[in-house]
BAFI-3210 file (N, C-alpha, C; in Angstrom, 3 decimals, decimal comma, padded with zeros to 6 digits):
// residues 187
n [1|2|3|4|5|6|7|8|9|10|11|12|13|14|15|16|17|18|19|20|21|22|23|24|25|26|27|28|29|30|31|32|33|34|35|36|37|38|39|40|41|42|43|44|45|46|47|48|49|50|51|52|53|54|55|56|57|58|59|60|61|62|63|64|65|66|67|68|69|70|71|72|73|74|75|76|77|78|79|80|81|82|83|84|85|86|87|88|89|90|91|92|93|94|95|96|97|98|99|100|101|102|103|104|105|106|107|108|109|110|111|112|113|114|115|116|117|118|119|120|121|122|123|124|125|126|127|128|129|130|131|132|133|134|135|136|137|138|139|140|141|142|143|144|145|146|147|148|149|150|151|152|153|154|155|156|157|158|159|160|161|162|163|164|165|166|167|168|169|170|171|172|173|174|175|176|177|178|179|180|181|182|183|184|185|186|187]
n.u [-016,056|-015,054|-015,684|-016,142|-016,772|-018,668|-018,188|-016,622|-018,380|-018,309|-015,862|-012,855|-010,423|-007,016|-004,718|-001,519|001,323|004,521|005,414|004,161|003,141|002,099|-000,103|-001,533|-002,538|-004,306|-006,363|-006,742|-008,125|-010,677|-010,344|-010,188|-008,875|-007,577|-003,798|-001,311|001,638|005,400|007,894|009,026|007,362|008,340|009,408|008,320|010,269|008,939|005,764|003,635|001,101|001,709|003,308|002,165|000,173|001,710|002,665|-000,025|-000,445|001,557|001,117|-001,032|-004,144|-006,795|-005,940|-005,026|-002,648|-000,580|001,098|002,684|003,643|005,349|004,717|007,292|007,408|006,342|007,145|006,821|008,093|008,868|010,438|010,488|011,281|013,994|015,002|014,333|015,759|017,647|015,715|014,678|014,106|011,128|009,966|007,014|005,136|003,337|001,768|000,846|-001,464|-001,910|-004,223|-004,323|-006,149|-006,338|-008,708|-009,005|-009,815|-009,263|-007,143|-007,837|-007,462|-007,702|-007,505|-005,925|-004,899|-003,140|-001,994|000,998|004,002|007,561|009,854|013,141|014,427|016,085|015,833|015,068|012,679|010,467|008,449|008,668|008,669|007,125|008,370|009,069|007,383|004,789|001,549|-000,371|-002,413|-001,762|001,107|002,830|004,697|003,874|004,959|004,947|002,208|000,742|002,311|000,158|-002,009|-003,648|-003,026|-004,384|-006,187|-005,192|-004,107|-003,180|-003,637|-005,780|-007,417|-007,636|-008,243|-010,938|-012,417|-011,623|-013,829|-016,229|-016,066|-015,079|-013,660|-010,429|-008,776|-009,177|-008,131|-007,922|-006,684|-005,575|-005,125|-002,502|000,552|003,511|005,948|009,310|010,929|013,228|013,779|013,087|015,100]
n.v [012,647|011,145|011,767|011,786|008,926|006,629|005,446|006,796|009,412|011,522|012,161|013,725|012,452|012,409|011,643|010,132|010,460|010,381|010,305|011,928|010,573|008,530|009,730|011,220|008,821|007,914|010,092|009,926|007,631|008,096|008,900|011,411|013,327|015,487|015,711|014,815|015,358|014,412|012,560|009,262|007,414|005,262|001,968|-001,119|-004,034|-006,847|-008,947|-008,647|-007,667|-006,898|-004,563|-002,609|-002,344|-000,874|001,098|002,854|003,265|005,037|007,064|008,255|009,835|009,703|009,003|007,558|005,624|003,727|000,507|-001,453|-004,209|-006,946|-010,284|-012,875|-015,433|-017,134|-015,652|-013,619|-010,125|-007,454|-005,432|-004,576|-002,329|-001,854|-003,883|-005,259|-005,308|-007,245|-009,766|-012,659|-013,421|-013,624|-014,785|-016,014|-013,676|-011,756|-008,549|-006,318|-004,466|-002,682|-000,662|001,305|002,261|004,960|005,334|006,104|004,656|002,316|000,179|-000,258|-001,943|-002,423|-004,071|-004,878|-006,855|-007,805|-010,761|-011,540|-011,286|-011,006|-009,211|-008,597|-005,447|-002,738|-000,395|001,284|003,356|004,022|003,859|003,006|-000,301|-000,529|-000,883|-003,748|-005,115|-007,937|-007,943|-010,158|-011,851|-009,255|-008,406|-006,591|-004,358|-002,818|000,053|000,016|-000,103|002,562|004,188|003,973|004,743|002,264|001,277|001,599|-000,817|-002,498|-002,533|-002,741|-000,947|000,255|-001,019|-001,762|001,257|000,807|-001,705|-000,092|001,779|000,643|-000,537|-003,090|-004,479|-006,499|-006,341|-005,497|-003,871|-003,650|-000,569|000,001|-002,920|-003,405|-003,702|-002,175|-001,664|-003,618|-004,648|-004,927|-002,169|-001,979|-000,758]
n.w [-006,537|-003,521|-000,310|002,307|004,232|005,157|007,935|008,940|009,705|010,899|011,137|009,937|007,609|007,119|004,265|004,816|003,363|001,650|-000,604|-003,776|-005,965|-005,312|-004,133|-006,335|-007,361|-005,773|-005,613|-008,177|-007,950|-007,055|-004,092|-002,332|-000,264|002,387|002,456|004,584|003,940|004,488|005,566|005,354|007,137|010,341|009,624|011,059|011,290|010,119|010,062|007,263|008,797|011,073|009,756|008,581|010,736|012,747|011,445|010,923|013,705|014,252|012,908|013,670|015,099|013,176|010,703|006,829|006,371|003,745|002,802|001,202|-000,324|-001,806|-002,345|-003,533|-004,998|-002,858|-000,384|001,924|000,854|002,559|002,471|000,199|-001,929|-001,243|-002,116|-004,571|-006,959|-006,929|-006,778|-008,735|-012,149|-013,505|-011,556|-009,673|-008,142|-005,771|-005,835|-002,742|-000,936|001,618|003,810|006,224|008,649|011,118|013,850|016,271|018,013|016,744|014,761|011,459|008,940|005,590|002,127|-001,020|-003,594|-006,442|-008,500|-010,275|-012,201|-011,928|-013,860|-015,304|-015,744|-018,284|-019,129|-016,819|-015,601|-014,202|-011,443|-008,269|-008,358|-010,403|-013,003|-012,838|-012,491|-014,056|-014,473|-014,310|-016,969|-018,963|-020,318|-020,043|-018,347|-014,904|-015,291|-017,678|-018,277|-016,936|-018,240|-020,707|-019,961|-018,393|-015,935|-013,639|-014,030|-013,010|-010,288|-007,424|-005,416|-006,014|-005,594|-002,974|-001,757|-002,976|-001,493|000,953|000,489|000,835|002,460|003,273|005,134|006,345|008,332|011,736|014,669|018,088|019,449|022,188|022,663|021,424|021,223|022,977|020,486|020,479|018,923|015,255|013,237|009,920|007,803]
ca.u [-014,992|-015,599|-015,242|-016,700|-016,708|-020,052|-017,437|-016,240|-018,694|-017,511|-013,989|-011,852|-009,325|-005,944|-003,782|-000,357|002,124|005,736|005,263|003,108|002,676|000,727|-001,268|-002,222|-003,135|-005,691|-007,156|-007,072|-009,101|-011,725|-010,290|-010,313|-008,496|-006,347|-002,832|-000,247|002,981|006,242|008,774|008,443|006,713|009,137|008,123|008,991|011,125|007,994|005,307|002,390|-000,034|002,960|003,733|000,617|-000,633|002,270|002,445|-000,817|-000,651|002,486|000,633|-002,131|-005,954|-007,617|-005,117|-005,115|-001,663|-000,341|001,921|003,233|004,365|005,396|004,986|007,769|008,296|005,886|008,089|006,975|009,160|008,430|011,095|010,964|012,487|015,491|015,463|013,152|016,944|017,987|014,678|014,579|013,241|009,951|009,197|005,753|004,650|001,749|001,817|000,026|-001,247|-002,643|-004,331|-004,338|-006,846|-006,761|-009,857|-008,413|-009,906|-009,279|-006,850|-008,714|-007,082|-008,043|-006,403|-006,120|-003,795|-002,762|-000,892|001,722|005,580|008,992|010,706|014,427|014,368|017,476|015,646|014,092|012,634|009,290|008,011|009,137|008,903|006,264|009,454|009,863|006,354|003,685|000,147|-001,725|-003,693|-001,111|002,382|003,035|004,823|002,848|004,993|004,317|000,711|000,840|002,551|-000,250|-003,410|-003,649|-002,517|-005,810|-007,049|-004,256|-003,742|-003,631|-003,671|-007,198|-008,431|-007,559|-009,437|-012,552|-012,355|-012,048|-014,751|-016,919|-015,703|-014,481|-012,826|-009,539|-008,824|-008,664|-007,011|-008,007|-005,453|-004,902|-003,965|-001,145|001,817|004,687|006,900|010,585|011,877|013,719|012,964|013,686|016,747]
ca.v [012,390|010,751|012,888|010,976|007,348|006,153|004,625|008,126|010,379|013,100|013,033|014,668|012,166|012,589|010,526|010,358|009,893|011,262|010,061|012,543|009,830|007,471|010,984|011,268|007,767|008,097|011,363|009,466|006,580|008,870|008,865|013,081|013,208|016,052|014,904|014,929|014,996|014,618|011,943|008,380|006,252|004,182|000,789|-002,189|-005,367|-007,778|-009,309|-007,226|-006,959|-005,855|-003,368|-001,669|-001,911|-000,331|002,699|003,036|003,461|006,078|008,058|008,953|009,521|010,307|009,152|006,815|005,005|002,153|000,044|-002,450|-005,717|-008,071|-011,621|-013,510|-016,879|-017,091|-015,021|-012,159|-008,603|-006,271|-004,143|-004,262|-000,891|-001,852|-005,664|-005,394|-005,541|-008,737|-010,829|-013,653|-012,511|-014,968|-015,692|-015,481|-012,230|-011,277|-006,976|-005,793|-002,992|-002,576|000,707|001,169|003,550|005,241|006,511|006,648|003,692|000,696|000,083|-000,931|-002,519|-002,916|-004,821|-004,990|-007,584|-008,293|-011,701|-011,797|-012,101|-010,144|-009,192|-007,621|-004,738|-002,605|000,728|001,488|004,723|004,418|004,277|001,970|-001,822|-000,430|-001,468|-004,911|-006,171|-007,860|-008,498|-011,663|-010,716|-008,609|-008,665|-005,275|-003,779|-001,565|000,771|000,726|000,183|003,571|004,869|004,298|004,799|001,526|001,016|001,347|-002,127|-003,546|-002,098|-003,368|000,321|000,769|-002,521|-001,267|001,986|000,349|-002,582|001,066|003,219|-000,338|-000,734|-004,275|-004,753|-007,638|-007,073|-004,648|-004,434|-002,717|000,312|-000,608|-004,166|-002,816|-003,990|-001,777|-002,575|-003,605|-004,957|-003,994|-001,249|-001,813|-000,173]
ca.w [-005,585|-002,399|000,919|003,445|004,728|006,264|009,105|009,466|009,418|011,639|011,292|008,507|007,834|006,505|003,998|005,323|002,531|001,141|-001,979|-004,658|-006,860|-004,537|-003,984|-007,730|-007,858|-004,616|-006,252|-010,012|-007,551|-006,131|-002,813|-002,115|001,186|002,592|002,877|005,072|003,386|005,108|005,809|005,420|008,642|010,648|009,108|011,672|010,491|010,696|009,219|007,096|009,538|012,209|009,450|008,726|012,249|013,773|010,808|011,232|014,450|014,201|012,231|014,505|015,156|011,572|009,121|006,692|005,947|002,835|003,078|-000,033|-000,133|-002,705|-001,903|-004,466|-004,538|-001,743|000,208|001,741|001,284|003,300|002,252|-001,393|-002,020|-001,201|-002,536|-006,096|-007,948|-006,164|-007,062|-009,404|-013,043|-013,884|-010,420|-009,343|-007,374|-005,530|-004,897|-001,887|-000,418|002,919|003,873|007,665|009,219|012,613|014,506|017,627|019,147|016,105|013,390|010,804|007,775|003,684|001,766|-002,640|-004,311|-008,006|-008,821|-011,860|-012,393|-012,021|-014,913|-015,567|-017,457|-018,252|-019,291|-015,613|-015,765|-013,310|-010,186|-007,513|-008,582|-011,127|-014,401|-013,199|-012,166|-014,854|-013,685|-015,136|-017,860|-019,990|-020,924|-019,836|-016,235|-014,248|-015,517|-019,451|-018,130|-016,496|-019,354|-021,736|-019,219|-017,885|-014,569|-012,811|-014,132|-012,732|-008,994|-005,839|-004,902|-006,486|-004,861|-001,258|-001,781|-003,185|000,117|002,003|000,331|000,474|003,913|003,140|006,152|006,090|009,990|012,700|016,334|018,910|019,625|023,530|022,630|020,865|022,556|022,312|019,369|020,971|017,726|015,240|011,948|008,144|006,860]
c.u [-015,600|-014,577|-015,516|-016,921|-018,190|-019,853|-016,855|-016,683|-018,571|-016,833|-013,946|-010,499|-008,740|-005,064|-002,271|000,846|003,636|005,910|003,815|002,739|001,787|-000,047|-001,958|-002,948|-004,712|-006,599|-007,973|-008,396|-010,499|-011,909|-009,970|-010,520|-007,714|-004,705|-001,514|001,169|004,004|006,790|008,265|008,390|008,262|008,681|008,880|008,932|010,032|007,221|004,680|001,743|000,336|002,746|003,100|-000,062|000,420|002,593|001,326|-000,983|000,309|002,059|000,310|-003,282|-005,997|-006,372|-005,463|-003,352|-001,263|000,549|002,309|003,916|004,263|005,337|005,587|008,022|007,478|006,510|007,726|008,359|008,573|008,422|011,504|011,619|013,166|015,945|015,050|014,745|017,518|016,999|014,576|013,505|012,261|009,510|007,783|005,219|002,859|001,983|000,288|-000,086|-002,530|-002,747|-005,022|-005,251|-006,778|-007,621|-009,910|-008,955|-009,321|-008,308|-007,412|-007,887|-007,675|-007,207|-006,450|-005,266|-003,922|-001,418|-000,249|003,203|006,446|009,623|011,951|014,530|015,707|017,550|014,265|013,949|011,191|009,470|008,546|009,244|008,007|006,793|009,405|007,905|005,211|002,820|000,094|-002,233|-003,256|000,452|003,432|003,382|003,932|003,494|004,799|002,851|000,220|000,799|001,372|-001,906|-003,947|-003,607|-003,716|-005,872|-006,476|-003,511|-004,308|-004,253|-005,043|-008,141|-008,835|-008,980|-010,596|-012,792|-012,663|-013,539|-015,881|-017,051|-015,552|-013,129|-011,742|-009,122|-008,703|-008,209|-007,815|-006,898|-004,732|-004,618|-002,676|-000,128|003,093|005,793|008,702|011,534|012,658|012,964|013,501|014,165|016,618]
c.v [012,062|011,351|012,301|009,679|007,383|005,938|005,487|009,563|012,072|013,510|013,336|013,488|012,278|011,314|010,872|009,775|010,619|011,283|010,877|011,602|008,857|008,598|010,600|009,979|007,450|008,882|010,586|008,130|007,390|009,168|010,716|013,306|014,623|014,814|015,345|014,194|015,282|013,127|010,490|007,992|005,645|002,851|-000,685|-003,752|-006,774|-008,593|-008,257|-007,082|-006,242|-004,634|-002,025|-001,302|-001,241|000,956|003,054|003,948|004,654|006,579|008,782|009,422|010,501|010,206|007,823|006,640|004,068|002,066|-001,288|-003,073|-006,216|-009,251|-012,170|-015,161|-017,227|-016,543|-013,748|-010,903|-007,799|-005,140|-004,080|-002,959|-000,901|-003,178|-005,887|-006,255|-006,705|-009,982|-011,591|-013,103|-014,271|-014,921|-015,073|-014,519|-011,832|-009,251|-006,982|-004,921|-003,075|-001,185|000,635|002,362|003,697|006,265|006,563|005,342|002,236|000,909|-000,600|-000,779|-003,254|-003,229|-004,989|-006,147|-008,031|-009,734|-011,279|-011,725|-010,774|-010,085|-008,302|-006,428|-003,625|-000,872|001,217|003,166|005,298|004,350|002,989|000,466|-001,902|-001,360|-003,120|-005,810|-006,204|-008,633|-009,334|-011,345|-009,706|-008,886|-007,131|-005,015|-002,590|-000,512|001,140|000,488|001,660|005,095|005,223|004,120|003,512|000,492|000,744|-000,269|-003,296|-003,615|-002,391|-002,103|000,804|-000,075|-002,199|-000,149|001,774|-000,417|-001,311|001,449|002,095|-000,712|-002,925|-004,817|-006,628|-007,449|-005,976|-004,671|-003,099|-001,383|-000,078|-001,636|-004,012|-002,866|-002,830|-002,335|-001,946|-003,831|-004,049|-003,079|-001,616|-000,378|001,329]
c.w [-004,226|-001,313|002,046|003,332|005,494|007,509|010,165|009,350|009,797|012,248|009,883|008,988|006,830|005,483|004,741|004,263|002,452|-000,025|-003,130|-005,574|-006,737|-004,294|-004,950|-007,909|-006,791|-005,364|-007,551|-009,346|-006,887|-004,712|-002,867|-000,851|001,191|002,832|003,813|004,370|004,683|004,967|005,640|007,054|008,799|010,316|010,187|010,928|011,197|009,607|008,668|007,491|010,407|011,431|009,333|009,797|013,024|012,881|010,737|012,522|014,980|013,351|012,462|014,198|013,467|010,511|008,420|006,469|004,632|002,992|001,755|000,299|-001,679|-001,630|-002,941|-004,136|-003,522|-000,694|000,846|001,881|001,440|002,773|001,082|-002,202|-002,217|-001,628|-004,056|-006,783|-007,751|-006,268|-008,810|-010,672|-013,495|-012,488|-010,070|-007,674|-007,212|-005,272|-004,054|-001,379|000,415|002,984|005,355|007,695|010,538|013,682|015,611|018,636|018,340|015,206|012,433|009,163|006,643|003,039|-000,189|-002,653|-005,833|-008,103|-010,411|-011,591|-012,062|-013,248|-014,810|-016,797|-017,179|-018,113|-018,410|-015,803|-014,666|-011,966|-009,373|-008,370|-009,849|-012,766|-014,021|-012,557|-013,431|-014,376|-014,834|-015,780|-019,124|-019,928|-020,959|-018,644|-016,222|-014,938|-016,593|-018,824|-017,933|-017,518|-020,130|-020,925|-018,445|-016,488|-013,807|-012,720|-013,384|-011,087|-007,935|-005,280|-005,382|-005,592|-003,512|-001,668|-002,264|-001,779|001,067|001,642|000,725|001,611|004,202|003,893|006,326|007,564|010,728|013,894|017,013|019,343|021,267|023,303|021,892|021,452|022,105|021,318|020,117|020,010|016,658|013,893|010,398|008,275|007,743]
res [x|x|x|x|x|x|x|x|x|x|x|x|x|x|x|x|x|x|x|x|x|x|x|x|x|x|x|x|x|x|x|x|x|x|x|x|x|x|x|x|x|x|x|x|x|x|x|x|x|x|x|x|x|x|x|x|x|x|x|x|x|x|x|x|x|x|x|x|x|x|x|x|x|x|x|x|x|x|x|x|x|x|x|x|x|x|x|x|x|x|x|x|x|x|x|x|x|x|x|x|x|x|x|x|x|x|x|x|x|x|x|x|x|x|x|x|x|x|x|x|x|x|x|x|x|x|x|x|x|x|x|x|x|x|x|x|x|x|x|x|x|x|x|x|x|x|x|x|x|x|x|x|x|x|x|x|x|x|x|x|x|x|x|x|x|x|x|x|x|x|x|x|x|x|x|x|x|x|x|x|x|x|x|x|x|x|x]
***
């Protein structure tokens, strides 16, 4: 299990989640973080680098953050959560997952992605968007992947934390250029 970052060698940082199931899947990735559970982030109505860089940055010093996106259709959704049921079955889907870090002076953002399709299914029984998305490569949603040990091979959410542990940096910001966010928030 990995405990330390080369990037961060002497802090202790935190995941920041609400979700136990994105826990298990950090842990099942070798990421072996404390976590801060509690409430979801305010996530602002933007693009994905807005989104990640401004929960990131409402997180605070030593956490890490993720943040998921589909891109459909070339489209990004932000706020797939609340839209998955409303998307076009076949169309082509990218999932993403940004993992924001904050060490008090940089946000520093990793990034995974898996391309493959949307499908309608009737007997939803998993995890977020896990029933209706199939990666490239199989014929299976994340969520029968999951089901039958699989999921790993197929996760954006594995990709990020390797880019992290690898330190495969996709962009960071300074924390003082950070303009206050005036806009507005998803849902």
């Amino acid at each position: 299990m990995i405990t330390k970052f080369k990037m961060f060698e002497n802090k202790e940082l935190f995941i920041v989640t609400s979700n136990p199931k994105k826990l298990k899947e950090y842990n099942d990735f070798g990421l072996s973080l404390k976590a801060k559970v509690g409430k979801d982030l305010p996530e602002v109505d933007s693009n994905i680098d807005d989104v990640i860089t401004y929960k990131s940055l409402d997180a605070g010093i030593n956490t890490i953050v993720e943040d998921t996106v589909l891109v459909v259709d070339g489209k990004e959704i932000v706020d797939i959560r609340w839209r998955i049921k409303e998307m076009n079955e076949n169309a082509p889907a990218t999932w993403i997952v940004s993992l924001g870090v904050n060490d008090g002076v940089k946000i520093k953002v990793y990034r995974g992605y898996i391309n493959g399709m949307l499908v309608k299914k009737d007997d939803i029984t998993g995890f977020g968007f896990d029933e209706y998305f199939v990666p490239y490569g199989t014929d299976l949603t994340l969520g029968e992947l999951d089901r039958i040990g699989q999921k790993p091979e197929y996760s954006a959410r594995k990709m990020a934390v390797e880019n992290l542990l690898e330190d495969n940096l996709y962009f960071d910001v300074n924390i003082n250029d950070i303009k206050e966010w005036k806009g507005n928030y998803q849902h």
